[in-house]
C-alpha positions in Angstrom: 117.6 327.5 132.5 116.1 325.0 130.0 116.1 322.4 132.4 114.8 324.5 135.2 111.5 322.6 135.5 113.1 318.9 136.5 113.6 320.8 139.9 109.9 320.9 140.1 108.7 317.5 138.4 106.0 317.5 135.0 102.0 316.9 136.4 99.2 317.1 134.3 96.0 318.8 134.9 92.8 317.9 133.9 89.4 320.2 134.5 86.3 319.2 134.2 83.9 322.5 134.2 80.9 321.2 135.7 78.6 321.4 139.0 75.8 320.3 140.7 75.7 324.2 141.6 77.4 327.1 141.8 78.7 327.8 145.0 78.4 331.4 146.4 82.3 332.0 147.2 83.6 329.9 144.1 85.3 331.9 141.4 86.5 328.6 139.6 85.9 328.4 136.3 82.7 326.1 136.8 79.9 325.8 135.1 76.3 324.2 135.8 74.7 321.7 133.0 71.4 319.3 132.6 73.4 317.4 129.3 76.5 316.8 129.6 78.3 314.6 126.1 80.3 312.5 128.2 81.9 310.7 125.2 82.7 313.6 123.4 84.1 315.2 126.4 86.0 311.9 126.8 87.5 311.8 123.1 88.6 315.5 122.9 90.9 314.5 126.4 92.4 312.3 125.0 93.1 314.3 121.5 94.2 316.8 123.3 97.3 314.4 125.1 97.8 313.2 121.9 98.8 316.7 120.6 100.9 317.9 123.7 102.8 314.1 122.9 104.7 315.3 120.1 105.9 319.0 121.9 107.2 317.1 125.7 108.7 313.9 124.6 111.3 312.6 127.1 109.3 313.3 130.1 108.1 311.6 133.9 105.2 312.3 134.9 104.8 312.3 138.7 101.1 313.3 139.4 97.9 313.6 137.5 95.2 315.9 138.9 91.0 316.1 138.2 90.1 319.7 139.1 87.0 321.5 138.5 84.3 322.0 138.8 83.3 318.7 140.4 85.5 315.5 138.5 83.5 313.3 140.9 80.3 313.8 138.5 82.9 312.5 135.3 82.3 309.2 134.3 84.7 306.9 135.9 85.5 305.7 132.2 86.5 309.0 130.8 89.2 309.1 134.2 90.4 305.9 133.0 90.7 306.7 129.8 92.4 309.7 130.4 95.0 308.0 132.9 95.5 305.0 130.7 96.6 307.6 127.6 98.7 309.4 130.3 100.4 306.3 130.7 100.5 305.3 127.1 102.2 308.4 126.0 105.0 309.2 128.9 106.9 307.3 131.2 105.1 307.8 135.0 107.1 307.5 138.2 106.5 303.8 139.7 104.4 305.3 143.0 102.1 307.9 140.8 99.8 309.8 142.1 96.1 310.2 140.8 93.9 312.8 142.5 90.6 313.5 142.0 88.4 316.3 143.7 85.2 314.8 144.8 82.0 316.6 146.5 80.1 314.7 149.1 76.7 315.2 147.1 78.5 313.2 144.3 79.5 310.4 146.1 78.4 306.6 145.3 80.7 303.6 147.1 80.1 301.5 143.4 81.2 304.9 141.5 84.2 305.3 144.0 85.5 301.7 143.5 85.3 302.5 139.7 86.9 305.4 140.3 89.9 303.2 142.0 89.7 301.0 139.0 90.6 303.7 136.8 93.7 304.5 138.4 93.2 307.3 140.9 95.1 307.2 144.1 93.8 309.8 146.2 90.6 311.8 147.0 90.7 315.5 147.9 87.2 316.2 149.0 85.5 319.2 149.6 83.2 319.3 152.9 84.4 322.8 153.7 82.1 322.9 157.0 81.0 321.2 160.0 77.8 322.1 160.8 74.7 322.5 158.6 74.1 326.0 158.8 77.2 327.2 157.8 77.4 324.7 154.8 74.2 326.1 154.0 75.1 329.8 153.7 78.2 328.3 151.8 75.6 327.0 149.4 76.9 323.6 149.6 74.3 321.0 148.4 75.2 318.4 151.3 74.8 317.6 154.9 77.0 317.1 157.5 76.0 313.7 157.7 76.3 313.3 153.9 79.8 314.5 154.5 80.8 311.9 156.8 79.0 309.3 155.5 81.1 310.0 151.9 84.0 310.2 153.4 83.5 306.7 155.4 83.4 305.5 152.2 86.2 307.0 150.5 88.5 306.4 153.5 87.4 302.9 153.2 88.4 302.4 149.4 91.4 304.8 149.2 94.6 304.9 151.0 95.0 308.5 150.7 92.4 311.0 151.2 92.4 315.0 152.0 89.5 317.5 152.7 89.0 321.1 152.4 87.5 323.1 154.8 87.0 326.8 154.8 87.2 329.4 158.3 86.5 332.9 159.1 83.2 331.7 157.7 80.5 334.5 158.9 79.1 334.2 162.6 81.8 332.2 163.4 84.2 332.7 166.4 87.5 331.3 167.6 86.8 328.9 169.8 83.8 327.6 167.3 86.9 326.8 164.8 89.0 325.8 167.8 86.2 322.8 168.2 85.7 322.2 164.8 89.4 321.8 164.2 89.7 319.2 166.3 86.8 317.5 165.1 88.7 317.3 161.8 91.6 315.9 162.6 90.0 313.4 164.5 88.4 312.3 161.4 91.4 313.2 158.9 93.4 310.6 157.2 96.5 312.0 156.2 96.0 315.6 154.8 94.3 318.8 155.5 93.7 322.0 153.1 92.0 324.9 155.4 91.6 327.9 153.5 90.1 331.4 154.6 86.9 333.0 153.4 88.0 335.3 150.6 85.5 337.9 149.2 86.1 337.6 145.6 84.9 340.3 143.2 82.2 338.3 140.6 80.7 335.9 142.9 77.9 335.8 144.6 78.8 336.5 147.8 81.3 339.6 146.3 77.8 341.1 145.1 76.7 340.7 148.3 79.6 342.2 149.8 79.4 345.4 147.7 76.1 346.0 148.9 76.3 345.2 152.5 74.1 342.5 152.6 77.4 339.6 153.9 77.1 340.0 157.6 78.6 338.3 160.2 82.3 338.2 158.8 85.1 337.8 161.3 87.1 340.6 162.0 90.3 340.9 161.1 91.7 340.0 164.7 89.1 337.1 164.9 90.3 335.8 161.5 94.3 336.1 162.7 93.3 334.0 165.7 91.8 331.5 163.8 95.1 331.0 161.6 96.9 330.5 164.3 94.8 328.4 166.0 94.9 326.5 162.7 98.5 325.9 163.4 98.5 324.7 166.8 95.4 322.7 166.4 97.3 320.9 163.5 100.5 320.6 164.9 99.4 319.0 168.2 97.1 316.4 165.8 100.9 315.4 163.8 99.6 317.3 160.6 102.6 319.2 159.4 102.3 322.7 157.6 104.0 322.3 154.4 102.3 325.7 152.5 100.4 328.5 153.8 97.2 326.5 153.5 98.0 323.0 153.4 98.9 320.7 156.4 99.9 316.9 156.3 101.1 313.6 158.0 104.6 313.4 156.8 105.0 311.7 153.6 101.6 312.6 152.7 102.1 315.8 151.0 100.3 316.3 147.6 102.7 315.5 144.8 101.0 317.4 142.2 100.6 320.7 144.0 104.3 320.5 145.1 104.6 320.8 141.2 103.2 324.2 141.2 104.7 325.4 144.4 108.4 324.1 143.2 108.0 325.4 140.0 108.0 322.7 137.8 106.4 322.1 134.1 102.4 321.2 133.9 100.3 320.2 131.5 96.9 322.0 132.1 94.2 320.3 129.6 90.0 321.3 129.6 88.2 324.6 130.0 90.3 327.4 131.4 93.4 325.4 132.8 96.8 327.3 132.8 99.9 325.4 132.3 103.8 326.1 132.3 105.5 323.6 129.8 109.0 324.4 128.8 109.2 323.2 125.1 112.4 323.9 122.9 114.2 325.4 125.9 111.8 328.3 126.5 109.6 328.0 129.4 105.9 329.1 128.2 102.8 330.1 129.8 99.5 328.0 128.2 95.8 329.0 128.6 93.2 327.4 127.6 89.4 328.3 125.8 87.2 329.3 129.0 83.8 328.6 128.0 83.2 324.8 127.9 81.7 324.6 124.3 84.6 327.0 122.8 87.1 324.4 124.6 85.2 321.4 123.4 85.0 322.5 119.5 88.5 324.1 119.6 89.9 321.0 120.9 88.2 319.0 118.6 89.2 321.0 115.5 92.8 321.9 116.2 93.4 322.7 120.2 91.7 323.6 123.0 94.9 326.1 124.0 93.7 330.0 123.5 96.9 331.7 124.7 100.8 330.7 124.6 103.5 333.5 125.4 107.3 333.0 126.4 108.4 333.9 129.8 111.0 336.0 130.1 113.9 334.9 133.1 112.4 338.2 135.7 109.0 336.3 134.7 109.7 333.1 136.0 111.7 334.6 139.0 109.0 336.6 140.2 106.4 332.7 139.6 109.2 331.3 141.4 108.8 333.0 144.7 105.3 333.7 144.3 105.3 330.0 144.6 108.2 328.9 146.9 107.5 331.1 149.7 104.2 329.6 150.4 105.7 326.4 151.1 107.6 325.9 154.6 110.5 324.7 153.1 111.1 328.1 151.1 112.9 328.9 147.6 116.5 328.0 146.5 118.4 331.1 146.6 121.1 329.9 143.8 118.2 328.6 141.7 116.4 331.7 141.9 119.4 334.0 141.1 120.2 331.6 137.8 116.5 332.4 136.6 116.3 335.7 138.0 120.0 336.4 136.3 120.8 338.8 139.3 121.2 338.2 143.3 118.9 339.0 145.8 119.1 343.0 146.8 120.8 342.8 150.2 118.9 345.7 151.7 115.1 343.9 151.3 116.8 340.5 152.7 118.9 342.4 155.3 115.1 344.5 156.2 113.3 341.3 156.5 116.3 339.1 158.5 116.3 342.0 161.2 112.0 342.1 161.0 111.9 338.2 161.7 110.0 337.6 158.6 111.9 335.8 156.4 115.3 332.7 157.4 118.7 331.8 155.3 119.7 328.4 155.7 121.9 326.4 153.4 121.4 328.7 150.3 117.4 328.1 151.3 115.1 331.2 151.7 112.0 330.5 154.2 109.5 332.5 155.4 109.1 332.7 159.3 106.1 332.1 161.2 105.8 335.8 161.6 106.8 336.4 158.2 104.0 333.8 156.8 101.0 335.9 158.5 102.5 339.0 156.0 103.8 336.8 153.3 102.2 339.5 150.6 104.0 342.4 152.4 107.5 339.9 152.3 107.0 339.3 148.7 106.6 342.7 148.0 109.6 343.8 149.7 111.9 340.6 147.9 110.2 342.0 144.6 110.9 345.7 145.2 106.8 346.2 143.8 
């Protein structure tokens, strides 16, 4: 069980807290600022590597990821910084990866060839709509021209580049995603992340919710179409499905996410980043300060890490196919059973076999098409909840 992680790969996570402005749907941990101390910022990064050195010696990292907030407003010296002290302090597979989320407002060709200089790899950027007055009820600060015009130029200065866009977005109806879709993977390069509107309680657009005020939303049949229109629309265009929400050309599938969804150890470093690092054979789950000063002067002073609690082996069974079963390719069935310390109960597997839901292949444990649209109702039943 000590080893467990090494079937998942070590990533480390870097967020940076700010934003131009705070999105209406976003429940991030993001944060809107007129000073930013970019050198301190910069500086407490890297002391913050420097202490997580001496507890994960031995170890290969295979993908480095700027979250946030929006990392394309970091100075493209504090990435390289960061990604040269990455490299200082463990050994990095020969082909790693280096993403950095980007917004189109933030994007500069100069600041994206720095960007490039400092070691990232790949842009995930979020344009999240295709028409103007949807981005505006999304509160998004660009155009649909901006959009395309950043990512001209970050197709033209990196090989690998994904973008986000969001559906069941309100007023809109199936065939209005059916045409965006294709529009997108027209314009795609090699990877797509399309993600439903989800009401979350706290944001803006929850408020709104609560009170009535959100109109337009799909229904639910409306949204259902659209997934699946999302899968044939992708298909057709050669861009795989490789987890609920994330479709690719093949090879192209984002490395440091595959961390999380395999299980593996990460490193989460800045304002509110989780981790899982297994250090002296227990596996632990990390959490950092949430507010962006109390990370700053913790992590200065000592560590910017609020929270660290052991998992137990039902723990990390239960991560584990939380996890695994959003990805195509499914869970290990021996590897869950050697964390879980138990087999699968026969009856739920038995249930869902006979439903369609869920297929055994090779001691592997996929969700079915069918089984995908109910994956919460699959995972219950697997976790007898």
């Amino acid at each position: 069980m000590s080893s467990d992680w090494e079937n998942g790969g070590f990533g480390v996570y870097i967020h940076w807290p700010f934003c131009e402005s705070k999105c209406p749907y976003c429940d991030f941990n993001s944060f809107v600022s007129a000073k930013i101390d970019h050198a301190r910022w910069r500086a407490a990064y890297l002391l913050e590597i420097e202490r997580y050195a001496a507890q994960l010696s031995g170890r290969v990292v295979s993908s480095v990821f700027f979250g946030g907030g929006t990392p394309s407003l970091m100075e493209p010296e504090t990435v390289a910084a960061v990604v040269d002290k990455i490299r200082a302090t463990w050994a990095c597979a020969n082909d790693l990866e280096v993403t950095l989320e980007a917004n189109p407002s933030s994007v500069e060709a100069g600041r994206f060839a720095a960007f490039k200089s400092a070691g990232v790899t790949r842009i995930s950027m979020g344009i999240q709509a295709l028409n103007n007055r949807d981005l505006q009820n999304l509160g998004r600060l660009h155009t649909v021209d901006e959009a395309y015009a950043a990512f001209d130029i970050a197709r033209n200065v990196f090989n690998r580049v994904s973008f986000d866009l969001i559906y069941a977005r309100q007023g809109q109806a199936p065939d209005d995603w059916r045409k965006e879709l294709h529009e997108a993977t027209q314009l795609a390069v090699d990877h797509l992340s399309l993600y439903q509107l989800t009401i979350e309680q706290g944001t803006a657009f929850g408020d709104r919710y609560n009170i009535g005020k959100l109109r337009g939303l799909p229904s639910d049949d409306d949204a259902a179409k659209m997934y699946d229109i999302t899968q044939e629309v992708c298909e057709s265009a050669g861009f795989e499905l490789y987890e609920v929400s994330n479709h690719a050309k093949p090879g192209s599938e984002c490395r440091h996410n595959l961390v999380y969804w395999n299980y593996g150890d990460y490193l989460g470093i800045g304002p509110g980043a989780h981790g899982r690092l297994t250090v002296l054979n227990q596996r632990l789950a990390t959490e950092s300060f949430l507010q962006p000063n109390a990370w700053l002067e913790n992590a200065e002073q000592a560590s910017g890490e609020k929270l660290r609690e052991p998992l137990s082996s039902n723990d990390q069974a239960t991560e584990m196919l939380l996890m695994g079963l959003r990805l195509e390719r499914g869970i290990s069935i021996p590897r869950w059973e050697r964390l879980s310390g138990k087999p699968f109960g026969k009856p739920a597997l038995n249930e869902l076999l006979e439903l369609g839901m869920i297929k055994i292949s090779d001691d592997q444990l996929q969700v079915t098409e069918r089984g995908r649209v109910l994956l919460n109702s699959v995972l219950q039943k697997l976790l007898h909840v």
